[in-house]
Backbone as numpy.savetxt, mean C-alpha at the origin, in Angstrom:
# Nx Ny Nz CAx CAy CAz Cx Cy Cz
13.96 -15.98 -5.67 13.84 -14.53 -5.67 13.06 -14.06 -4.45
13.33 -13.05 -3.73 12.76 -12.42 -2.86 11.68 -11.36 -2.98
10.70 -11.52 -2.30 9.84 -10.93 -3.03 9.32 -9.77 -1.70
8.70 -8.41 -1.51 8.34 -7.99 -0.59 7.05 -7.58 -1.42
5.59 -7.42 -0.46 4.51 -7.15 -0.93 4.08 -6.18 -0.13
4.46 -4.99 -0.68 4.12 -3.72 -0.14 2.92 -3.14 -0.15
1.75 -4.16 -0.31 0.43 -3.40 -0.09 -0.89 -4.42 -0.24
-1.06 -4.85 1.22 -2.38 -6.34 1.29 -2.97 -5.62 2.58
-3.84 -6.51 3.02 -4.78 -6.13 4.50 -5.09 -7.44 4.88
-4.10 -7.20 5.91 -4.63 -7.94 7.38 -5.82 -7.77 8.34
-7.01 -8.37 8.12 -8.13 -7.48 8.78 -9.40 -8.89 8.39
-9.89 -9.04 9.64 -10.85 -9.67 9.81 -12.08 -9.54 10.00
-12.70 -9.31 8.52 -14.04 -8.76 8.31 -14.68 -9.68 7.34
-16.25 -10.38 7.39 -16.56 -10.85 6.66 -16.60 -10.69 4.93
-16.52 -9.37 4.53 -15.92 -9.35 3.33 -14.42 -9.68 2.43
-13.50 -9.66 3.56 -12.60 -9.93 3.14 -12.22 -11.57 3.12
-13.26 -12.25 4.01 -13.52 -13.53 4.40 -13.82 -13.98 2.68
-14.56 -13.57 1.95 -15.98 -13.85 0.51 -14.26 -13.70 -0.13
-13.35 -12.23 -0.48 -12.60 -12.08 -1.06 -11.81 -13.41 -1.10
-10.86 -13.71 -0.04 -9.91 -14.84 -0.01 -10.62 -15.86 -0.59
-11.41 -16.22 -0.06 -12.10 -17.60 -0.74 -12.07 -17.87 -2.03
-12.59 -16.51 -2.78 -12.41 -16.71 -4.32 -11.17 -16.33 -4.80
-10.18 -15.98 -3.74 -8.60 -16.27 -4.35 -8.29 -17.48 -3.89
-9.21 -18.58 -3.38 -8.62 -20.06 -3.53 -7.40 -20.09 -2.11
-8.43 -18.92 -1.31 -7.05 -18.81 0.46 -8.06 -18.47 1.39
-7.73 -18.49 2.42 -8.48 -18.05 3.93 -7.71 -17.01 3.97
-9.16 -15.97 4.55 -8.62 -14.73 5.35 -7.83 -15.24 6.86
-7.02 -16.02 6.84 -6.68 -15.77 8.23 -4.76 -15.86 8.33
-4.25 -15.42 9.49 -2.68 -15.21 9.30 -2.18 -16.13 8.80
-2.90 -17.72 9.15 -2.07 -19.22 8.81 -2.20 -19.29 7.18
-3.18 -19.17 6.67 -3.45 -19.23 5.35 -2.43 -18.11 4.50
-2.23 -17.19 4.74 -1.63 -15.82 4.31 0.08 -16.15 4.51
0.52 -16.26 5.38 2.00 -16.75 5.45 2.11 -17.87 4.97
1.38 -18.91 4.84 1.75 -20.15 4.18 2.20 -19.90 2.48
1.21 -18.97 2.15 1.29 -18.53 0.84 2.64 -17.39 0.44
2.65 -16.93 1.66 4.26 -16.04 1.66 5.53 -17.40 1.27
5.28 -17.89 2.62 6.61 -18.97 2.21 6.52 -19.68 0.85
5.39 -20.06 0.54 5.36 -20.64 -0.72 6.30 -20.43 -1.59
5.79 -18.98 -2.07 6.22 -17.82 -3.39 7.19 -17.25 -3.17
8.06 -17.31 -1.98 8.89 -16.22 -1.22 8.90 -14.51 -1.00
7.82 -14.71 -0.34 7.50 -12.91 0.02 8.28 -13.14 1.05
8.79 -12.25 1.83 9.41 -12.18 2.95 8.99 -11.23 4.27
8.31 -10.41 3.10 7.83 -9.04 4.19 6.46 -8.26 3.32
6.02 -8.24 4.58 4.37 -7.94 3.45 4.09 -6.22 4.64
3.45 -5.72 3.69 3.18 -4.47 4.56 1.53 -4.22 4.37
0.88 -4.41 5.36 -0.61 -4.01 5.55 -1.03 -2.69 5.59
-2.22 -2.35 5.09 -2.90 -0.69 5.12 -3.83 -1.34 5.97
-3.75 -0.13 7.22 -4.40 -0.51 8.54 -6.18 -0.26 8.32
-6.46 -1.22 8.24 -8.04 -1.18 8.02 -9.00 -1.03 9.94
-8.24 -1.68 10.83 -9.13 -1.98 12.27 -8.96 -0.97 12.89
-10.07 -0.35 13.70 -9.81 0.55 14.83 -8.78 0.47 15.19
-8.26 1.25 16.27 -7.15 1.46 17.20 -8.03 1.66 18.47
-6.69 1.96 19.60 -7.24 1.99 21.00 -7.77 3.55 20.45
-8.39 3.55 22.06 -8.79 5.39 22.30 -7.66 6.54 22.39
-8.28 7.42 22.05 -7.45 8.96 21.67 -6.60 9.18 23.16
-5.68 9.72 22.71 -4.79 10.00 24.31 -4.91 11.67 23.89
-4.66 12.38 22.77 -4.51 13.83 22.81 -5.91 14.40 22.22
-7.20 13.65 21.82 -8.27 14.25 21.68 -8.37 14.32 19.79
-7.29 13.72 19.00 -7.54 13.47 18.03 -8.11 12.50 17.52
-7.67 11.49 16.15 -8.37 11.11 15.91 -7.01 9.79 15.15
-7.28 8.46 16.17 -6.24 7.70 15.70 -6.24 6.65 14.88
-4.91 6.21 14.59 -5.12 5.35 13.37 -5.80 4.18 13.27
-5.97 3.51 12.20 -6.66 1.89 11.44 -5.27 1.07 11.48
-5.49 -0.06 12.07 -4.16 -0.72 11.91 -4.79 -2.06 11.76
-3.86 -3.33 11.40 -3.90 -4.51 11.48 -4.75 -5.52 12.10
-5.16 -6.63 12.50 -5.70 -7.24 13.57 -5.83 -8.50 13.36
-5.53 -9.20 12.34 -5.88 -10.47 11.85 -5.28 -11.32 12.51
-3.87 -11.20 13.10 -3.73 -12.07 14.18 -4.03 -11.52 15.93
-4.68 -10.90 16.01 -5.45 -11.20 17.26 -5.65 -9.33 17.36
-5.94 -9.16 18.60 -6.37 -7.48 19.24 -4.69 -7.09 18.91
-4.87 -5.69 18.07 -3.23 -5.12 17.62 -3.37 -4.08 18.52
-2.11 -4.55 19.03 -0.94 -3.54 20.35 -0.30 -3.15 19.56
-0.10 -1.47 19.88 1.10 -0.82 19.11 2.92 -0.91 19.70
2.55 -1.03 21.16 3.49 -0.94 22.19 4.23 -2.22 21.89
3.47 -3.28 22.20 4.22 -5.04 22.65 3.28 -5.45 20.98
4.07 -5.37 19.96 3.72 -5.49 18.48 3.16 -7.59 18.85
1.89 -7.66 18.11 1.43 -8.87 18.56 1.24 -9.76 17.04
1.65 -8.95 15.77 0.85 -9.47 14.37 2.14 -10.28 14.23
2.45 -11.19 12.78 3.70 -11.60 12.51 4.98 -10.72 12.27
6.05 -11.20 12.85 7.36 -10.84 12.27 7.75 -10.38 11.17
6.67 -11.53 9.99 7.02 -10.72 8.98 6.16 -9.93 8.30
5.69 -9.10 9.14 4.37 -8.14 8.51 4.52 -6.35 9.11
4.95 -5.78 8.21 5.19 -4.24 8.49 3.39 -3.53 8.84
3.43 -2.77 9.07 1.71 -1.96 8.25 1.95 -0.37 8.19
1.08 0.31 7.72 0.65 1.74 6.76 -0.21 2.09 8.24
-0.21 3.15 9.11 -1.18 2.94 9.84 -2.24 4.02 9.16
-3.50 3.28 9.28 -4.78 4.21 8.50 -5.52 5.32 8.76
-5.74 6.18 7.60 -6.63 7.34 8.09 -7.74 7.34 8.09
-8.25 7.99 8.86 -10.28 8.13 8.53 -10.22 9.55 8.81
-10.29 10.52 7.25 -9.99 11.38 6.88 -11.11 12.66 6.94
-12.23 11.66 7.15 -13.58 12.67 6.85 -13.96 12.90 8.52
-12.89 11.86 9.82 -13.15 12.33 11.01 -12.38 13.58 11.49
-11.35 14.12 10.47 -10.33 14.47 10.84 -10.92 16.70 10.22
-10.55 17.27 10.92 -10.72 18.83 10.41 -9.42 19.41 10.89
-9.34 20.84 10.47 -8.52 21.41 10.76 -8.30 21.90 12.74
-9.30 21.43 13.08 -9.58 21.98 14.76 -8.41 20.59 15.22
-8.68 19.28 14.67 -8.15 17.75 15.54 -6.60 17.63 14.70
-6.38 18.39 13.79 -5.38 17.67 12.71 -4.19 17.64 13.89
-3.87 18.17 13.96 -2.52 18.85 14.90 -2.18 17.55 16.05
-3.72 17.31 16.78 -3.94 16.45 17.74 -3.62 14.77 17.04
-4.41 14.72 15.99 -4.26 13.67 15.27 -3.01 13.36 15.16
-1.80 14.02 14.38 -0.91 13.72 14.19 0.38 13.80 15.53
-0.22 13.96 16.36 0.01 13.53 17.87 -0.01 11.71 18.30
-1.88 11.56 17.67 -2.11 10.19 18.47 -1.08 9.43 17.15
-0.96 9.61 15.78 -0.05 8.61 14.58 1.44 8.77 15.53
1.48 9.40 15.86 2.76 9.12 16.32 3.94 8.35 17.10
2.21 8.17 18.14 2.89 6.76 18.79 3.20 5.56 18.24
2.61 5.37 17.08 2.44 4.26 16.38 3.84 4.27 15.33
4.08 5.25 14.71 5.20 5.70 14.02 6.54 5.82 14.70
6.26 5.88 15.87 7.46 5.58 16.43 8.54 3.91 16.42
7.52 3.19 16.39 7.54 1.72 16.55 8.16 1.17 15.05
8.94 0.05 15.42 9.61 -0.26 14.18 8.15 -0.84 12.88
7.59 -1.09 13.44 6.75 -2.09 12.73 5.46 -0.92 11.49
5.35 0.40 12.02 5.14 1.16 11.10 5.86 1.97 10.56
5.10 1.70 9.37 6.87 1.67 8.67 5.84 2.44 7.44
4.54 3.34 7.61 3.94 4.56 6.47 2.63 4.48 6.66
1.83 5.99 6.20 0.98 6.31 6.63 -0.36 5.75 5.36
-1.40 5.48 5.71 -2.19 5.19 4.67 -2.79 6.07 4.27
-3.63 6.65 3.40 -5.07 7.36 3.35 -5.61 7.20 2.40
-6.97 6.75 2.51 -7.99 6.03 1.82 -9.21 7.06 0.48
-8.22 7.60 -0.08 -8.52 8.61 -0.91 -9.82 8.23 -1.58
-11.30 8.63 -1.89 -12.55 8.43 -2.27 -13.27 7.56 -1.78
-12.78 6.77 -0.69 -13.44 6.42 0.27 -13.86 7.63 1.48
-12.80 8.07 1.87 -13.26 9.50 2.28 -12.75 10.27 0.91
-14.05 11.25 1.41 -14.50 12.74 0.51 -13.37 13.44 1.04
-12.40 13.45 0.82 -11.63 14.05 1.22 -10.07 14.35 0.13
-9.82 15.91 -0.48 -8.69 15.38 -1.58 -6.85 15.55 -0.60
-6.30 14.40 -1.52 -4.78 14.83 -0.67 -4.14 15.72 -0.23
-4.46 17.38 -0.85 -3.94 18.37 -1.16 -4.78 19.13 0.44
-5.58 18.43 1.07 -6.23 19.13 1.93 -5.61 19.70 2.93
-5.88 20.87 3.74 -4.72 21.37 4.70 -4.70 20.44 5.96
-5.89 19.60 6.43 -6.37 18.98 7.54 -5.12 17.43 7.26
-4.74 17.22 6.21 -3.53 16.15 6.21 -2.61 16.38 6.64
-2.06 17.93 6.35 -0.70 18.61 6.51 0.05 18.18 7.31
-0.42 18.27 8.96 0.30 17.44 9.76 0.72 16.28 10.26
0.58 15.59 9.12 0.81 13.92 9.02 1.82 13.90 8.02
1.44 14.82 6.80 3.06 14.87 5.84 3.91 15.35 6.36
3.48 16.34 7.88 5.10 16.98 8.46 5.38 15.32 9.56
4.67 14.37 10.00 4.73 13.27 11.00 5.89 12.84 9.95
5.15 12.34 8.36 5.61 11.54 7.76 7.60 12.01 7.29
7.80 13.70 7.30 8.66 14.08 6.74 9.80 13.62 8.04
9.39 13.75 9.07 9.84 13.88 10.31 10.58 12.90 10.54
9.78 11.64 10.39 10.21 9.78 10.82 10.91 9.48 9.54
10.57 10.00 8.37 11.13 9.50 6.78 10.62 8.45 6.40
9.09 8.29 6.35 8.15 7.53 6.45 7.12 8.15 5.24
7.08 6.77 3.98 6.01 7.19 2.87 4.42 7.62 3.07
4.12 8.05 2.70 2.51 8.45 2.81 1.82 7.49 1.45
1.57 6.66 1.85 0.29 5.64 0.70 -0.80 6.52 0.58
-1.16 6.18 -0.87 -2.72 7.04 -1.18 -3.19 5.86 -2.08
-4.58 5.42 -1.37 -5.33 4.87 -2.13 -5.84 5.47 -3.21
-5.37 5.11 -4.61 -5.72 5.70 -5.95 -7.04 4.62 -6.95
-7.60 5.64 -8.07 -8.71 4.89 -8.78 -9.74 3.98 -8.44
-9.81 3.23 -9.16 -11.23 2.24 -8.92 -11.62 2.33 -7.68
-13.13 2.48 -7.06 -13.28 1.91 -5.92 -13.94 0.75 -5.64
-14.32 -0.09 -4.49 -14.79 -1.42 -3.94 -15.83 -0.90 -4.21
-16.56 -0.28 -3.94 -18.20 0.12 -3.78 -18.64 1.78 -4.43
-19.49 1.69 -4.36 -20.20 3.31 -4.89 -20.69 3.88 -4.19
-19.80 4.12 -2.23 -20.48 4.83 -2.11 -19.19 5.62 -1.97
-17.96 5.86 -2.08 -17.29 7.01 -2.03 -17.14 7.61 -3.63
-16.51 8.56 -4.09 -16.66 9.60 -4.84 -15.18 9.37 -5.67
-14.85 9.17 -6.84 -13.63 9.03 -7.98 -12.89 10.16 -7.77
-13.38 10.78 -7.80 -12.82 12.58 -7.91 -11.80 12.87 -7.32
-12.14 12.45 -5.74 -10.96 12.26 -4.62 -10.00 11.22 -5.17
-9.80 10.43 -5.62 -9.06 9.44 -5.81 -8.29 9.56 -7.17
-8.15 10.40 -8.01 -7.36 10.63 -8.96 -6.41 10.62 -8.89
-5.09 10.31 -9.53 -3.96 10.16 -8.97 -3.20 11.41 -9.71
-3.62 12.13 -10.59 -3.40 13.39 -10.83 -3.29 14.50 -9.73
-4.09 14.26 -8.63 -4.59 15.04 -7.25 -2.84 14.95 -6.48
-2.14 13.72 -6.67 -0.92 13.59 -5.83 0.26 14.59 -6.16
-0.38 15.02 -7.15 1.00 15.92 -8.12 0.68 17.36 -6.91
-0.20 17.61 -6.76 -0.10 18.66 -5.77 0.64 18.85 -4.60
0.67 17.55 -3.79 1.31 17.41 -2.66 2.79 16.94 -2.57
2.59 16.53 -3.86 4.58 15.79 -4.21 5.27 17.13 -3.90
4.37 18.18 -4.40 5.43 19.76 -4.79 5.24 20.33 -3.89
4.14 20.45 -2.68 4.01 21.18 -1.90 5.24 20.34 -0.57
5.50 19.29 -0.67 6.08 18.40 0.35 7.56 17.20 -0.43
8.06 18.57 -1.18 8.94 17.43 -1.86 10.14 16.68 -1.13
9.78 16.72 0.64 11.16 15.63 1.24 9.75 14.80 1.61
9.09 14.45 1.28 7.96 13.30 1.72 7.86 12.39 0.60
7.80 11.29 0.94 7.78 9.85 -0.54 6.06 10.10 0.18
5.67 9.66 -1.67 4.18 9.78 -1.74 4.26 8.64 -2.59
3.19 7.47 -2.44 3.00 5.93 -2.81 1.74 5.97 -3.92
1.45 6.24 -4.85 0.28 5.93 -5.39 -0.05 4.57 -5.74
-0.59 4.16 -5.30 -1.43 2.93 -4.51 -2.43 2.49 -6.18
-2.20 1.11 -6.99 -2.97 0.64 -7.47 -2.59 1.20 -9.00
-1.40 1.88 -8.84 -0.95 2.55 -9.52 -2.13 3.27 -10.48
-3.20 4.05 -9.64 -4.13 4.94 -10.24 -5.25 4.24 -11.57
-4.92 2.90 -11.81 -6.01 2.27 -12.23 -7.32 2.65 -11.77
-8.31 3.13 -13.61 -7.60 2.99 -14.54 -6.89 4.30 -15.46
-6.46 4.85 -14.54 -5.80 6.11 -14.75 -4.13 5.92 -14.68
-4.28 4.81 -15.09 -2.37 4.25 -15.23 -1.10 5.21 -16.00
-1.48 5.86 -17.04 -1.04 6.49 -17.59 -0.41 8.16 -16.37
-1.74 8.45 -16.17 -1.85 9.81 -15.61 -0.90 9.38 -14.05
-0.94 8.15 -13.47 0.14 7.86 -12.23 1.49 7.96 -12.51
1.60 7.42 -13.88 3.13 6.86 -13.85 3.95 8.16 -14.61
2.86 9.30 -15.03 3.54 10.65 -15.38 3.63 11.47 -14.00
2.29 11.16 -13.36 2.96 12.13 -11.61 4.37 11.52 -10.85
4.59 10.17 -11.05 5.43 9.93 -10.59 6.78 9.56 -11.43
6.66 10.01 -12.65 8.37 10.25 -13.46 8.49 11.54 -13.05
7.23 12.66 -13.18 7.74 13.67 -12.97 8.62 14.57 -11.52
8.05 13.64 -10.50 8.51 13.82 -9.28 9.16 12.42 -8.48
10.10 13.26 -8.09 11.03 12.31 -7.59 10.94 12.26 -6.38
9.78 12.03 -5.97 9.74 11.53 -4.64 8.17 10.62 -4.26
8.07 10.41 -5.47 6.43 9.59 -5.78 6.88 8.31 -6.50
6.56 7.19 -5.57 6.56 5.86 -6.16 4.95 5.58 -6.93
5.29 3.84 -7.62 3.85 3.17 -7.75 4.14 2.14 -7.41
2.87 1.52 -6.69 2.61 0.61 -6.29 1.29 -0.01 -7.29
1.63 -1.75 -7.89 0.57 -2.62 -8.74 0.21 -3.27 -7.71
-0.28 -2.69 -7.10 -1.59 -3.81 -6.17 -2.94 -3.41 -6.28
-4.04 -4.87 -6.33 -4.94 -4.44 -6.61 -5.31 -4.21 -8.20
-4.68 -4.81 -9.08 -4.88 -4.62 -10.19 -5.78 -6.54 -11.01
-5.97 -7.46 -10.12 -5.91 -8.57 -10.10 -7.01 -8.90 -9.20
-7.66 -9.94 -9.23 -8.54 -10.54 -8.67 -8.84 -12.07 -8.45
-9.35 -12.99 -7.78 -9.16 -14.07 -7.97 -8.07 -14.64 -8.17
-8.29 -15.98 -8.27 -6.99 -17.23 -9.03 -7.43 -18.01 -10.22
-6.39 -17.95 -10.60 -6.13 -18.63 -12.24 -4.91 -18.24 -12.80
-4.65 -19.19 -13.82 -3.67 -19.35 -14.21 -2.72 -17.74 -14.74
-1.66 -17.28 -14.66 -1.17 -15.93 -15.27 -1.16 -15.84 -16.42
-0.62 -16.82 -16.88 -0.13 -16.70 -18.49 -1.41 -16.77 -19.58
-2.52 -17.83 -19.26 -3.93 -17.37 -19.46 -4.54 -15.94 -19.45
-4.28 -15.50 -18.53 -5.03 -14.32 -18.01 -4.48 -13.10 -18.61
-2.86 -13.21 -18.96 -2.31 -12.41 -19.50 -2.90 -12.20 -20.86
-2.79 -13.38 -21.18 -3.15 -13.79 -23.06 -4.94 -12.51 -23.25
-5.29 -12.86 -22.57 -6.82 -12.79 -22.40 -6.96 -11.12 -22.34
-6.09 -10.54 -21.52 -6.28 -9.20 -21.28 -4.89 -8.08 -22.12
-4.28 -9.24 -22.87 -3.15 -8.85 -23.64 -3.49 -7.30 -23.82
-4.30 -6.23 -24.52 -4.41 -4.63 -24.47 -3.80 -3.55 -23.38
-4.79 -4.57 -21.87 -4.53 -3.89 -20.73 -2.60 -4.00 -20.80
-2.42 -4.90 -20.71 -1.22 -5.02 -20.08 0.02 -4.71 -20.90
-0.59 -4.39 -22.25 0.63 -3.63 -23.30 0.78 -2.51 -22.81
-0.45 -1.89 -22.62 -0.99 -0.55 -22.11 -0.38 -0.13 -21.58
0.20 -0.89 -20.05 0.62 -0.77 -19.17 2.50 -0.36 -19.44
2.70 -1.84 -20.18 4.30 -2.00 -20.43 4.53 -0.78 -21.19
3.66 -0.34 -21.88 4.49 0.81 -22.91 4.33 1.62 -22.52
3.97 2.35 -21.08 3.55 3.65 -20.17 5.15 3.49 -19.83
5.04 2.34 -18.88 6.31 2.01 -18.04 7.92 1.82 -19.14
7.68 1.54 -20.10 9.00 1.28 -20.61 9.04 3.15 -21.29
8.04 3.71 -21.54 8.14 5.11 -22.23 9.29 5.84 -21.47
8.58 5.92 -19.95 9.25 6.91 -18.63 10.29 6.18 -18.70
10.66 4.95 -19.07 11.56 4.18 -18.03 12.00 4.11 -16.68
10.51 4.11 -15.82 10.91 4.30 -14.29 10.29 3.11 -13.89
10.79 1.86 -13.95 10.78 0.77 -13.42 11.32 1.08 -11.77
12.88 1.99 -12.10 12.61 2.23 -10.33 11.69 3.44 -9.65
10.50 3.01 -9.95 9.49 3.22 -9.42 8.30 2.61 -9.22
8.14 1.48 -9.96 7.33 0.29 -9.33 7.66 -0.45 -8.30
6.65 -0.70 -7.85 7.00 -2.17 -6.93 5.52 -2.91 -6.58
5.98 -3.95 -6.41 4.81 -4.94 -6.65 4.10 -5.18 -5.45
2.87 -5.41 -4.91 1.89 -5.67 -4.02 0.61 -6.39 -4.50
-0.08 -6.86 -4.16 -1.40 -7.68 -3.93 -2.76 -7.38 -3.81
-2.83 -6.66 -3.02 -4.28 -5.99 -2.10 -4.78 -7.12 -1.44
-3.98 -8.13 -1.53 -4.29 -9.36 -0.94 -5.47 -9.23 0.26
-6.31 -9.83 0.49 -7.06 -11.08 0.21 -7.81 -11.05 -1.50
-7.52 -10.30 -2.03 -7.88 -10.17 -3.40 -7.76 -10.93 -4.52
-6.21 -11.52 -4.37 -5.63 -12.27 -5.60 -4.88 -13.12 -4.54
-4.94 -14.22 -5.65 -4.08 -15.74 -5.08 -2.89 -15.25 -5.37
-1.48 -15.31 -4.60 -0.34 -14.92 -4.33 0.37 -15.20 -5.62
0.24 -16.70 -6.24 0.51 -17.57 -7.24 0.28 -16.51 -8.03
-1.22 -16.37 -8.73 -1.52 -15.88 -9.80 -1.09 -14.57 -9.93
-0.80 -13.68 -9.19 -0.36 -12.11 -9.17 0.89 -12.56 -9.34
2.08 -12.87 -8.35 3.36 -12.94 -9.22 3.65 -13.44 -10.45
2.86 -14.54 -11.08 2.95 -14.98 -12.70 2.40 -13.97 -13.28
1.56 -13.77 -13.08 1.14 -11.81 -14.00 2.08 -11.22 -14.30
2.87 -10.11 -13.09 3.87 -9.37 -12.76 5.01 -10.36 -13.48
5.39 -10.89 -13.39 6.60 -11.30 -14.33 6.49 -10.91 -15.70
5.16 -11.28 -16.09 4.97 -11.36 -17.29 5.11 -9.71 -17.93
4.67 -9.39 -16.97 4.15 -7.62 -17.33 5.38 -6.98 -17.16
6.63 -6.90 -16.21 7.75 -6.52 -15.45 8.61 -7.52 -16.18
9.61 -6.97 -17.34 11.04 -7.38 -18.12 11.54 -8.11 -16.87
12.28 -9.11 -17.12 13.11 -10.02 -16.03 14.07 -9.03 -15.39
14.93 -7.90 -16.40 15.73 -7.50 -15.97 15.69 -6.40 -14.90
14.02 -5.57 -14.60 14.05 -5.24 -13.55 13.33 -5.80 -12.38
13.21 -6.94 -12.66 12.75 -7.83 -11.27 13.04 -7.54 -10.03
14.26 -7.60 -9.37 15.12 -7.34 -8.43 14.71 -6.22 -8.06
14.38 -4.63 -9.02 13.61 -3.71 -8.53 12.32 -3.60 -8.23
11.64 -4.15 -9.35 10.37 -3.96 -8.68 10.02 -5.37 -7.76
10.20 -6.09 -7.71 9.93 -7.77 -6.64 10.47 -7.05 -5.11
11.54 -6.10 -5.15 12.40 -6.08 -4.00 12.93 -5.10 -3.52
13.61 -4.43 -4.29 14.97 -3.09 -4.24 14.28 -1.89 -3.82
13.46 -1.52 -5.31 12.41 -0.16 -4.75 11.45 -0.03 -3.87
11.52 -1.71 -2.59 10.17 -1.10 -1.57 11.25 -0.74 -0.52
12.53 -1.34 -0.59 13.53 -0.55 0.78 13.80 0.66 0.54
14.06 1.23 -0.95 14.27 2.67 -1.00 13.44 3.47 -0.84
12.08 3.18 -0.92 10.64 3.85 -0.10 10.43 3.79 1.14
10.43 2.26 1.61 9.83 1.91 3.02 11.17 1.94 3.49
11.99 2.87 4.25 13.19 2.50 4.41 13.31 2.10 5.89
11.96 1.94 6.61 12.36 1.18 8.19 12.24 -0.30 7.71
11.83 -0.64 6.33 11.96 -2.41 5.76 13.10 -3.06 6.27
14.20 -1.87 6.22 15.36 -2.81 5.98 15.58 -3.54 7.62
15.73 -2.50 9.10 16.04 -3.26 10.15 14.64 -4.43 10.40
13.63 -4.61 10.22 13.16 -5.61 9.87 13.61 -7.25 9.57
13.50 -6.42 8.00 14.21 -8.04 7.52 15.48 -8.47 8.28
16.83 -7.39 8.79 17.89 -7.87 9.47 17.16 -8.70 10.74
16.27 -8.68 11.54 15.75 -9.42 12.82 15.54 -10.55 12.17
14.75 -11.04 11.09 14.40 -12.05 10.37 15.81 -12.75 9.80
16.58 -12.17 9.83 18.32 -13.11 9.61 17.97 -12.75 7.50
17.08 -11.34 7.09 16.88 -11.66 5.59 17.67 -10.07 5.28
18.70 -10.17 4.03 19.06 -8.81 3.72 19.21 -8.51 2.42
């Protein structure tokens, strides 16, 4: 089975160094694709965590990739088989730079290899619905390129929940309904309240990444947290919008192993094919000339 993992980070920072380790992997590209071929991911898409070069129009440019070496947007330098989200830093951004901003994303959006926009919702104080985004949902409407929103839980305490509700996305689905909007983590633990913004609008996926930690066995882990994950199935089988999941990692987070034995377990066999595969090309739809370079379709 083919698998695409529409939402990990490529990024070489000593925390994410502590993360991999206790998923039983190295933060580094060799460790990370080995584990692709393993399991058969084929195409993994990163949320740009690293600086970028300097501003060319005086805005304020994106977070991208870097784990395999200094990331060029121009002469693409990461793996073949790695798309990325390029990232926002939302609390640099006002209504005076937005315009400019979505100037400097652009160069980057032009390029096959970004392939959607990130933004790091309660990490910045900042809510989706803000007018200072606007011109990144017109970048994003423009290229036909998803907008990811980091939803629920956060890593640390120092950004704010509030921003990160995934209730907050229902605003912008309607204000921007030719824009795909990604809720990221599928709003854990606000699972319920994601998977109603996105039956109700048809142009809002979910993404299960990030719901997992470490390595160990699935079927254990399942047994163990059996509530959560009914929880889950009977949200998802209610709507019946399986085509609207799709599966991701947050990788360096979870051992590759242990997240796809989860996800099976949690995801009926019979929509595998959608959520493992189908529904990240009908979102990410620059995925597809991609995988054709890779000889994968």
């Amino acid at each position: 089975m083919k698998i695409i993992d529409v939402h990990m980070h490529f990024f070489k920072v000593a925390g994410f160094d502590h993360l991999a380790k206790l998923a039983g992997m190295e933060n580094t590209a060799e460790s990370y694709l080995r584990a692709c071929r393993e399991n058969g991911v084929v195409m993994s898409i990163a949320m740009g965590n690293a600086r970028s070069e300097k501003a060319l129009f005086g805005g304020i440019t994106p977070r991208v990739p870097d784990l395999a070496g200094s990331f060029d947007y121009k002469h693409y330098n990461q793996p073949a088989e790695l798309a990325y989200c390029a990232g926002v830093d939302s609390e640099q951004m006002n209504l005076e730079n937005a315009a400019a901003t979505a100037q400097e994303f652009e160069r980057y959006v032009k390029t096959p290899q970004c392939v959607g926009i990130k933004i790091y919702l309660g990490y910045n104080r900042v809510y989706a619905a803000d007018p200072r985004h606007f011109p990144l949902y017109k970048l994003a409407e423009k290229y036909a390129i998803p907008v990811v929103f980091h939803t629920g839980d956060l890593a640390n305490s120092m950004g704010e929940l509030k921003y990160a509700h995934p209730l907050t996305i229902d605003e912008v689905a309607v204000r921007f309904p030719k824009v795909k909007f990604v809720i990221a983590h599928c709003g854990n633990p606000w699972l319920l309240d994601a998977i109603e913004v996105a039956n109700k609008n048809a142009n809002v996926y979910l993404d299960f990444s990030g719901l997992l930690e470490g390595s160990f066995d699935g079927a254990a882990f399942v047994q163990a947290h059996k509530p959560y994950f009914d929880y889950i199935r009977m949200w998802l089988n209610y709507s019946g919008r399986y085509d609207k999941a799709m599966y991701g990692t947050d990788w360096p987070l979870i051992n590759l192993r242990s997240n796809i034995d989860v996800m099976k377990q949690l995801i009926p066999p019979e929509h595998w094919q959608e959520f493992f595969y189908a529904n990240a090309l009908k979102c990410f739809t620059k995925l597809q000339p991609l995988l054709e370079r890779l000889a994968i379709s």
